[in-house]
TORKOL-4160 file (C-alpha; in steps of 0.2 Angstrom, whole numbers, padded with zeros to 4 digits, m for minus):
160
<pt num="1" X="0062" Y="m0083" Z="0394"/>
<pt num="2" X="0048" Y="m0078" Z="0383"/>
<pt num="3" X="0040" Y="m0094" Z="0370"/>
<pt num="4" X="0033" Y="m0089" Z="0353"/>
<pt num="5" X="0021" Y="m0098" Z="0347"/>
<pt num="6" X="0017" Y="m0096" Z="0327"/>
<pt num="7" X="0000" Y="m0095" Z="0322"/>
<pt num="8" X="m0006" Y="m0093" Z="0305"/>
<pt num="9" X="m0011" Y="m0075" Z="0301"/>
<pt num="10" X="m0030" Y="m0071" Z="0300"/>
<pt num="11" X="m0027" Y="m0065" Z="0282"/>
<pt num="12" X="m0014" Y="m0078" Z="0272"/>
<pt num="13" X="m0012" Y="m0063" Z="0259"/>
<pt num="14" X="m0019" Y="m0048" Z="0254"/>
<pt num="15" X="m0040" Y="m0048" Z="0246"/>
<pt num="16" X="m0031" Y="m0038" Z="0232"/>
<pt num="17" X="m0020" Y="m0052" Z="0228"/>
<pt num="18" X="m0025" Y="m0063" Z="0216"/>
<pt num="19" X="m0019" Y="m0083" Z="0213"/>
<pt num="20" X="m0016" Y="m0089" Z="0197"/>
<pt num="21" X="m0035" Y="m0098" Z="0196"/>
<pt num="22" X="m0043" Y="m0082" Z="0203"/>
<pt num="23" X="m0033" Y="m0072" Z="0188"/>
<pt num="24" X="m0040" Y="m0086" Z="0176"/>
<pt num="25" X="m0058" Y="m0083" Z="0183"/>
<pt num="26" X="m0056" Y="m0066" Z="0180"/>
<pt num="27" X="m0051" Y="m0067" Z="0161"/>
<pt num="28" X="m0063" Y="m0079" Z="0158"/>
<pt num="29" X="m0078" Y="m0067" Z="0165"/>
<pt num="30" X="m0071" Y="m0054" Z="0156"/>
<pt num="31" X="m0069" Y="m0063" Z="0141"/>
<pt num="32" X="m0088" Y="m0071" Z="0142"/>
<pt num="33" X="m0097" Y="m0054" Z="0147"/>
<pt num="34" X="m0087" Y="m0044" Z="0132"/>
<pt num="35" X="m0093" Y="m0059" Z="0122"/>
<pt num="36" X="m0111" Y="m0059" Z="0125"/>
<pt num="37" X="m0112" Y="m0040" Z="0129"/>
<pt num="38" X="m0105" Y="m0036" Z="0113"/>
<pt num="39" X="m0117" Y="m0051" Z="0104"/>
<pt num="40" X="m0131" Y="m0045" Z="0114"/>
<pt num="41" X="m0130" Y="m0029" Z="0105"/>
<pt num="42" X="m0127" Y="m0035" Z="0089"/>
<pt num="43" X="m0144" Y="m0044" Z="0090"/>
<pt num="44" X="m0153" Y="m0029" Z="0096"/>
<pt num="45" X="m0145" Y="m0018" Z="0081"/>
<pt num="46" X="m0144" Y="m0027" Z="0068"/>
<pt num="47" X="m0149" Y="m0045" Z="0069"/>
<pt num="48" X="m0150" Y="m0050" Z="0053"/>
<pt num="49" X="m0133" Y="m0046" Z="0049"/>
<pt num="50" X="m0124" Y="m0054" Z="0065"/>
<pt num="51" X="m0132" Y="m0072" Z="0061"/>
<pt num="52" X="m0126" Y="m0068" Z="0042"/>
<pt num="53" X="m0107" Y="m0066" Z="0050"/>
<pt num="54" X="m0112" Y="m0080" Z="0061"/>
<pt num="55" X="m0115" Y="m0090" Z="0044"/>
<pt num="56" X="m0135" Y="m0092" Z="0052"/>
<pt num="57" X="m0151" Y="m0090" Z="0040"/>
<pt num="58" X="m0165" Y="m0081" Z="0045"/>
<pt num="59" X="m0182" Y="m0084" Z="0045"/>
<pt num="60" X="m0194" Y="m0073" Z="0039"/>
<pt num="61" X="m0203" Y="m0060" Z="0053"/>
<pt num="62" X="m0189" Y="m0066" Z="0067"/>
<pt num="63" X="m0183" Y="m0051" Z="0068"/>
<pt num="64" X="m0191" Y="m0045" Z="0082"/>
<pt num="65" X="m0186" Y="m0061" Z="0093"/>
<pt num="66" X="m0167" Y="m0061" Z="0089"/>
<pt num="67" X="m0168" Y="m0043" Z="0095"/>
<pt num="68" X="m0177" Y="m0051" Z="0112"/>
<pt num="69" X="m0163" Y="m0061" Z="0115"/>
<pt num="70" X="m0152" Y="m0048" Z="0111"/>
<pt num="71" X="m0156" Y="m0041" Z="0127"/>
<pt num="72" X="m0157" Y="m0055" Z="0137"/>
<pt num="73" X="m0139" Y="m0061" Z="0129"/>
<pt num="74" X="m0132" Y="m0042" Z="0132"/>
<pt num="75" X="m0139" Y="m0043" Z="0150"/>
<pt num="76" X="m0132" Y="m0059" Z="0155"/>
<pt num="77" X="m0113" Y="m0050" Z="0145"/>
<pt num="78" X="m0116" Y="m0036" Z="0155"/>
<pt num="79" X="m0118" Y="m0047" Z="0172"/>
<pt num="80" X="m0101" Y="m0055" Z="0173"/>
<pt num="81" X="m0092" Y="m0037" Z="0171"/>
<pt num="82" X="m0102" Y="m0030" Z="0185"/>
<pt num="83" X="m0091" Y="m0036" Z="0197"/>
<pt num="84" X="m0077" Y="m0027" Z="0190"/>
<pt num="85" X="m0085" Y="m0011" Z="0195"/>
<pt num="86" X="m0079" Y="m0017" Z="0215"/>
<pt num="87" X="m0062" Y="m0014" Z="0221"/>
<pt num="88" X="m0052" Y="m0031" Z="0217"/>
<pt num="89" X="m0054" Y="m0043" Z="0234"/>
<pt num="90" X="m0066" Y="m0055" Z="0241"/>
<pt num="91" X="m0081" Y="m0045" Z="0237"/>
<pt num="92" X="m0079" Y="m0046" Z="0218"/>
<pt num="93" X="m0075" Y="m0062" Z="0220"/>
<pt num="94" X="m0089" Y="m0067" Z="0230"/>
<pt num="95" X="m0101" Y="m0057" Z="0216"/>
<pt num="96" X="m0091" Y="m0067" Z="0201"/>
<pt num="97" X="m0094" Y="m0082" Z="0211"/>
<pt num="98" X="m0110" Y="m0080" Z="0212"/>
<pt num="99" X="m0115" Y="m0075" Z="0192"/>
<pt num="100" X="m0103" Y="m0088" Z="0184"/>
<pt num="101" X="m0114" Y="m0101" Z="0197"/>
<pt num="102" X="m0131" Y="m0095" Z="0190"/>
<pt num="103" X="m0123" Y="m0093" Z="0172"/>
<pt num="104" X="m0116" Y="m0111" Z="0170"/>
<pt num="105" X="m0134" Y="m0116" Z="0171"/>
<pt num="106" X="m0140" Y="m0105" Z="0158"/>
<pt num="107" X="m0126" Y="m0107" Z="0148"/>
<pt num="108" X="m0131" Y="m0127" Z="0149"/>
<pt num="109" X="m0148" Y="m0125" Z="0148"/>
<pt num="110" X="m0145" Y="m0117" Z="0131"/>
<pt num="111" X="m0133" Y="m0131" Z="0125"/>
<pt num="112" X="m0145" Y="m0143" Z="0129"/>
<pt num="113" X="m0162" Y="m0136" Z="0119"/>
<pt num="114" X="m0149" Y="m0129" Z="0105"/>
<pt num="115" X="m0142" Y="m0148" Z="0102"/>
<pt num="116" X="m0162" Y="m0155" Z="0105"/>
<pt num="117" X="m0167" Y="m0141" Z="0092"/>
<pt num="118" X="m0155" Y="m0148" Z="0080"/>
<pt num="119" X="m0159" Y="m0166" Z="0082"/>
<pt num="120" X="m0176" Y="m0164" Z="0077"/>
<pt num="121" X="m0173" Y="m0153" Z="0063"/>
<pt num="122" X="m0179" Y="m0137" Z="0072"/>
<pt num="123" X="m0163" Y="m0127" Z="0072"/>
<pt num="124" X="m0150" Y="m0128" Z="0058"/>
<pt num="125" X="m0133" Y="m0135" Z="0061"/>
<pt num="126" X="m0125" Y="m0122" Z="0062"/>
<pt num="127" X="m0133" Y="m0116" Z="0076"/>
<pt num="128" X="m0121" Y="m0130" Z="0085"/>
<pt num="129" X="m0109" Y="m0118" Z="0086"/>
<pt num="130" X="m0119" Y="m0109" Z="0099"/>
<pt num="131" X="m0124" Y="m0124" Z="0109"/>
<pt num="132" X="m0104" Y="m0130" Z="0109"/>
<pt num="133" X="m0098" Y="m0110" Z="0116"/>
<pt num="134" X="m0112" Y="m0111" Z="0129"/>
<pt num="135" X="m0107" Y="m0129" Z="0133"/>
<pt num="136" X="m0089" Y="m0125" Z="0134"/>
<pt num="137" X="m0090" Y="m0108" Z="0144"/>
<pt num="138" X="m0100" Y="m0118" Z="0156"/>
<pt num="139" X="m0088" Y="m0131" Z="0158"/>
<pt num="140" X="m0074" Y="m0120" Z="0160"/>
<pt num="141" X="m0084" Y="m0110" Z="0172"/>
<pt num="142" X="m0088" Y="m0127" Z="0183"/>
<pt num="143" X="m0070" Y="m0131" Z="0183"/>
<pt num="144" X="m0063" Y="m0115" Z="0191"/>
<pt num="145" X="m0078" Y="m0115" Z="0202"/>
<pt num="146" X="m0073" Y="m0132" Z="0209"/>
<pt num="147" X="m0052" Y="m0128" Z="0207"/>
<pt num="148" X="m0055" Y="m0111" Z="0219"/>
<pt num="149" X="m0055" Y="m0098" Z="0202"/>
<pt num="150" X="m0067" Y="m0087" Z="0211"/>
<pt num="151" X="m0060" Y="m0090" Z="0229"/>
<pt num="152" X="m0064" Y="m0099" Z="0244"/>
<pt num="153" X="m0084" Y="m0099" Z="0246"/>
<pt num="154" X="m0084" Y="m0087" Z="0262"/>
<pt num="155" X="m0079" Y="m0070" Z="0265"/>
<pt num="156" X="m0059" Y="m0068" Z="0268"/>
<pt num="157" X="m0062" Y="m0048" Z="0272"/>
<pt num="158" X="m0076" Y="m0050" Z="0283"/>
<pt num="159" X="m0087" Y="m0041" Z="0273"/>
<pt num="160" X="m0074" Y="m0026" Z="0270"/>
């Protein structure tokens, strides 16, 4: 007489398999870093029109410091669709995991000195409408970090 015993298999389903949340992560990296790289650009190039079509004044001489943060808004666009140069599995999710961690605090950070600038009359109100994205990425980023949108915290492939 043989006895089987069942034991749960070392890998529940395959890394290329994605759940429902991990899809949703996925859509919302892609969708943030083609927003912000494509932003990020739009400062560098032509700043002056992309806060016109954001319904944002300028101010004299800025020119030079919307291109800046064009850069660093096109570099934190291009970080999230890094990962999607990996083969789809635990590693990418492990590197999404880690950039929509570091982003939610930039993103954040920015609300936060966006809304400030406004209270004190520094920034315009329109500029809100940046401050409420950032805000609202970052929330929604938070939320699939803590409902398993990126995968479990550890390696599933054992580094593979």
């Amino acid at each position: 007489m043989t006895v089987t015993t069942l034991t749960p298999p070392l890998h529940p389903r395959p890394p290329s398999e994605l759940t429902t949340r991990e899809r949703r992560g996925e859509w919302l990296c892609l969708g943030a870093g083609l927003c912000d790289g494509t932003t990020g650009v739009l400062l560098l190039v032509a700043p002056v029109f992309t806060l016109h079509w954001l319904g944002l004044g300028i101010p004299d001489g800025a020119a030079i410091y919307l291109r800046l943060i064009g850069v660093f808004v096109g570099c934190v666009g291009v970080s999230y669709l890094a990962p999607f140069t990996l083969p789809r599995g635990s590693r990418r999710r492990q590197h999404l995991r880690t950039i929509v961690e570091l982003t939610a605090g930039v993103r954040l950070a920015v609300a936060l000195f966006v809304a400030i600038s406004v209270i004190v009359g520094a920034l315009a109100l329109g500029w809100l409408i940046v401050g409420f994205t950032d805000a609202g990425v970052a929330l929604a980023q938070l939320a699939l970090l803590v409902l398993g949108g990126f995968g479990p915290g550890g390696s599933d492939d054992h580094g593979a």
